[in-house]
Structures are given as C-alpha cells and as structure tokens.
C-alpha positions as a printed NumPy array, in Angstrom:
array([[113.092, 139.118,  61.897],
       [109.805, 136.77 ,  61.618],
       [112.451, 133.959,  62.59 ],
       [113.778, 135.922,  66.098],
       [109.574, 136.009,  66.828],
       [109.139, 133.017,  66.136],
       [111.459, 131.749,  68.384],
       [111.15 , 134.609,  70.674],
       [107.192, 133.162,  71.105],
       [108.628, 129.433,  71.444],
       [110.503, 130.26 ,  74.059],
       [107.413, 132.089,  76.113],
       [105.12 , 129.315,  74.9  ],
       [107.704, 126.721,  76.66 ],
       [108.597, 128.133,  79.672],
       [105.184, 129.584,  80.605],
       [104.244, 125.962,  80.171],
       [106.733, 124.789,  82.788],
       [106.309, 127.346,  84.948],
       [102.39 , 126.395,  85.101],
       [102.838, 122.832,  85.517],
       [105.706, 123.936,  88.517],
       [102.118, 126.292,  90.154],
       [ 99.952, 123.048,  89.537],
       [102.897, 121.058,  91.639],
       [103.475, 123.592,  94.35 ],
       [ 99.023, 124.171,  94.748],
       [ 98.909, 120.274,  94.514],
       [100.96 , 120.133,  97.37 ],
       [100.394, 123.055,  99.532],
       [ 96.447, 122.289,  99.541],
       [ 95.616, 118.62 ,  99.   ],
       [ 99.275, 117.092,  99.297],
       [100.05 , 116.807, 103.832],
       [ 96.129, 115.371, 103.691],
       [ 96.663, 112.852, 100.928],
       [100.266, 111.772, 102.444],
       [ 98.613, 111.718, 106.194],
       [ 95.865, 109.478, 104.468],
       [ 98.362, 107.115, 102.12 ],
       [ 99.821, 106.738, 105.417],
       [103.223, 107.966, 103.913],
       [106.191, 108.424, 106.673],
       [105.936, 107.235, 110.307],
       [102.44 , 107.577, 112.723],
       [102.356, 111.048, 114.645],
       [100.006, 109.361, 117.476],
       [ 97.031, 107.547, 118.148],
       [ 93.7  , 109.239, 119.139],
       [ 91.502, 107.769, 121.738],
       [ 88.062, 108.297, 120.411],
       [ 85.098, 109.627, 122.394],
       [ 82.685, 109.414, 119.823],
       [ 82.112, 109.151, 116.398],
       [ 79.106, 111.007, 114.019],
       [ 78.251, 111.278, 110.728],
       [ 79.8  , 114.638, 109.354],
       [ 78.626, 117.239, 107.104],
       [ 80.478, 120.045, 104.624],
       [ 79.449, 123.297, 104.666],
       [ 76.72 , 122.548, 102.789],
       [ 74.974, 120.61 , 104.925],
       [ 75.869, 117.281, 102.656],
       [ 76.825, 113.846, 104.303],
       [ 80.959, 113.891, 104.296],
       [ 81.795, 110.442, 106.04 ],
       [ 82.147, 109.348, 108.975],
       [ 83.857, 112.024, 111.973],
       [ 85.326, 110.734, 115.561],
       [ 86.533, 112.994, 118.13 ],
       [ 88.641, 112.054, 120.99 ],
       [ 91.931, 112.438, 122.598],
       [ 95.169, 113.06 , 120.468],
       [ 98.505, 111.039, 122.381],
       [101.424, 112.315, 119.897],
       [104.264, 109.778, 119.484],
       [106.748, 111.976, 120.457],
       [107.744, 112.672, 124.038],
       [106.703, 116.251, 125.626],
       [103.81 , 117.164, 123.397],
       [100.934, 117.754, 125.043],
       [ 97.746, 115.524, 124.316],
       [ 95.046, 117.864, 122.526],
       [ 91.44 , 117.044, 121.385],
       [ 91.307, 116.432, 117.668],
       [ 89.222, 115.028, 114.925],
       [ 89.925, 111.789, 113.204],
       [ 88.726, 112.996, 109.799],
       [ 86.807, 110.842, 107.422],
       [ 87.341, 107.494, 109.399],
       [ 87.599, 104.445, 107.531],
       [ 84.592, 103.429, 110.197],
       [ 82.654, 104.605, 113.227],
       [ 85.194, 103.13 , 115.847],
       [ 83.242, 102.366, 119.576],
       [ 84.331, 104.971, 122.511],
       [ 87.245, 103.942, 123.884],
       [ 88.992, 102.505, 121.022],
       [ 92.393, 103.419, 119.911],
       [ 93.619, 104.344, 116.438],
       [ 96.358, 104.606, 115.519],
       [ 96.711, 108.066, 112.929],
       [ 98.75 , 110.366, 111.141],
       [ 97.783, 114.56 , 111.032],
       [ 97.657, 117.043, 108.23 ],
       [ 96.62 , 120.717, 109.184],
       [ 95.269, 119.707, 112.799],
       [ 93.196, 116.94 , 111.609],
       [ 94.085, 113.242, 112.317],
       [ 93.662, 110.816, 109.375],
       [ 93.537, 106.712, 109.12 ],
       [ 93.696, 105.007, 105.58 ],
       [ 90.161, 105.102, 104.049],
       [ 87.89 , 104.964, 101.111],
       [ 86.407, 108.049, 101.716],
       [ 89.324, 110.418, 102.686],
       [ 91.134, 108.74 ,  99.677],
       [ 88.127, 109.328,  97.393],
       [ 88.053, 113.108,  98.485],
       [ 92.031, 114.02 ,  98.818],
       [ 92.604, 112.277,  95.344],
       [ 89.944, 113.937,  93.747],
       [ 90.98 , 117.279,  94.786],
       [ 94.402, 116.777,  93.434],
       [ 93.129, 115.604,  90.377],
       [ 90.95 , 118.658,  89.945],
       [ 93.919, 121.201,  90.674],
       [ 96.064, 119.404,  88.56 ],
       [ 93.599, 119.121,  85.678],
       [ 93.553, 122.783,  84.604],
       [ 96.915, 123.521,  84.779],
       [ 97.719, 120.525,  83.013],
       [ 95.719, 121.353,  79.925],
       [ 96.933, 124.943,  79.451],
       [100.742, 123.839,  79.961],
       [100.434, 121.22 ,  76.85 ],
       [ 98.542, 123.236,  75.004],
       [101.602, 126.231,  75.015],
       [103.782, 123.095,  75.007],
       [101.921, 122.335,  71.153],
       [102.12 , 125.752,  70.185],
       [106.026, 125.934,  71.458],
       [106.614, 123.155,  69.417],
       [104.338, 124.121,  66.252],
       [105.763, 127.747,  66.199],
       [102.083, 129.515,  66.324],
       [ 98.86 , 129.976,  68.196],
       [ 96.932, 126.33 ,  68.425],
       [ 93.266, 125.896,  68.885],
       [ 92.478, 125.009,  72.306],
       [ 89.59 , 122.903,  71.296],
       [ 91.11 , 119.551,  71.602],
       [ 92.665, 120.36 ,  75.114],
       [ 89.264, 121.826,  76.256],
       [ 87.455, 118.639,  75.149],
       [ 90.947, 116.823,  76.796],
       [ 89.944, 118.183,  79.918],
       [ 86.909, 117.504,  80.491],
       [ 87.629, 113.965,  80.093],
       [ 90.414, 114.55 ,  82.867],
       [ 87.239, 115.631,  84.66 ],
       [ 85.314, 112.163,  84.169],
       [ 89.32 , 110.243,  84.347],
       [ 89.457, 111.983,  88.204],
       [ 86.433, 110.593,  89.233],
       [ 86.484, 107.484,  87.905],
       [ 89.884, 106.861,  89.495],
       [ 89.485, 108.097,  92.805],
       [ 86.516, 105.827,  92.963],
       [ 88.655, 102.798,  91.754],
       [ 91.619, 103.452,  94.298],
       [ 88.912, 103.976,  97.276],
       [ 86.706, 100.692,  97.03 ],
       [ 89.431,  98.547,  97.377],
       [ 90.103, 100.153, 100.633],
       [ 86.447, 100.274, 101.118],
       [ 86.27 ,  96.181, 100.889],
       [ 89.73 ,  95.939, 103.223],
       [ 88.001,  98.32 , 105.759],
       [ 84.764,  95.889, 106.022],
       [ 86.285,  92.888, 105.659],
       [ 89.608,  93.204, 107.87 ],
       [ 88.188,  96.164, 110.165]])
C-alpha cells in the first residue's frame, strides 16, 4: 500500500511540476512575450512611425523609464488607418520628423534597444524564476519519492534573481554601444 502512495505522490509531484513550468510558459508569453518579440525585432516590421517628439518617460512611480517619442503610426499594410502611437523605450531621442522604422506589441511601437531589452528580458526572467524553482523542486521530490527541503531551491532562486539582472544588462549594452556608435 506504502508503494501505490508512493507512486501515487510521484506522479502528483511530476505532473504538477510540468503543469507549472507549462503556467510559467503561457504568463511568459501572454505578458512580457509580443513586447520582447516586437523589441528582438522577430517577424516582419508592422510600420514606421513619424515622430513628433521625443521626452524622457516616467513609470508610475515617477522614476526615469527611457527615452518616449510620439508621432504618427503608417502601418505596412494597405487600408489601415494611420493612428498616433508611442515608440516605447527608443533606442534614442530621434529629431521631429524622422522616420523609424518599428514593430507593435499591445498598441505600443518598439525599435531594438538597450533599454526595452533590459526591461522586457528582465520581466521574463522574473516570471519565469518562481515557477521555475517550485517545478524542480516537485521534480526532486518526484524523483526521490518524498517531501525535499526547499532550502537549496530558495537559495537557487535568489541567485536566478542576481543571474536575471546580470544578463539582461549583458544582452542590452551591446545594443547600447551599436545604438551610439551606428545610430
């Protein structure tokens, strides 16, 4: 009978593991995921935006949050109407005028950059990060066949934490130095 449990509990342990990393995968890309792909650039431009003017942008908070151009939105496709949008997180303040090329997540228009990379890559590290944890540690106790202390996957995660940073940091200043040095 202690066998049936035990297997019984492996069974819940492992699927309730997959099943968490499949929520991490569907959050990752309902939330952060359209941003980050608009950002990477990922699939063919939806328009270009003729900007109007560009300002430094602010969260909710009240904290600096990059660089933010408004202007004109002129979709790629044929019989959409042009609309007034925000060029999110610009790579740079572009003059009045100027056209950029851009690709839109959630009615926001995005061109590669540091900081939109920094922020989008960073989110999806921080989603992922939990989920990630608590689906290898049922994974251990699947495979060990009891209850494992969580310690190691707390301690785990909070160097995810510190990893997430770190990274998006090292995949935005290269775009940083391409921005200033090839505009």
């Amino acid at each position: 009978m202690e066998r049936i449990a035990v297997r019984a509990g492996r069974g819940a342990a492992l699927t309730g593991g997959w099943v968490i990393l499949a929520v991490a995968g569907w959050l990752i890309w309902l939330l952060p995921g359209s941003h980050l792909a608009a950002v990477l650039g990922v699939g063919p431009s939806d328009g270009s935006v003729r900007i109007s003017g560009c300002h430094e942008a602010t969260d909710e908070q009240g904290y600096a949050d990059g660089t933010a151009c408004i202007g004109v939105f002129m979709p790629r496709k044929e019989g959409e109407p042009q609309r007034e949008i925000t060029l999110d997180k610009a790579a740079k303040p572009h003059p009045a005028g100027s056209v950029v090329e851009v690709r839109t997540a959630r009615g926001r228009a995005y061109e590669l950059s540091g900081d939109a990379l920094l922020t989008w890559v960073s989110v999806s590290g921080f989603i992922l990060g939990p989920f990630l944890f608590v689906s290898l540690w049922l994974f251990a106790c699947a495979r060990h066949g009891r209850w494992e202390s969580g310690d190691g996957y707390f301690l785990g995660f909070l160097a995810w934490v510190v990893g997430v940073l770190v990274l998006s940091v090292v995949v935005a200043i290269p775009v940083w130095i391409f921005t200033a040095l090839f505009g």
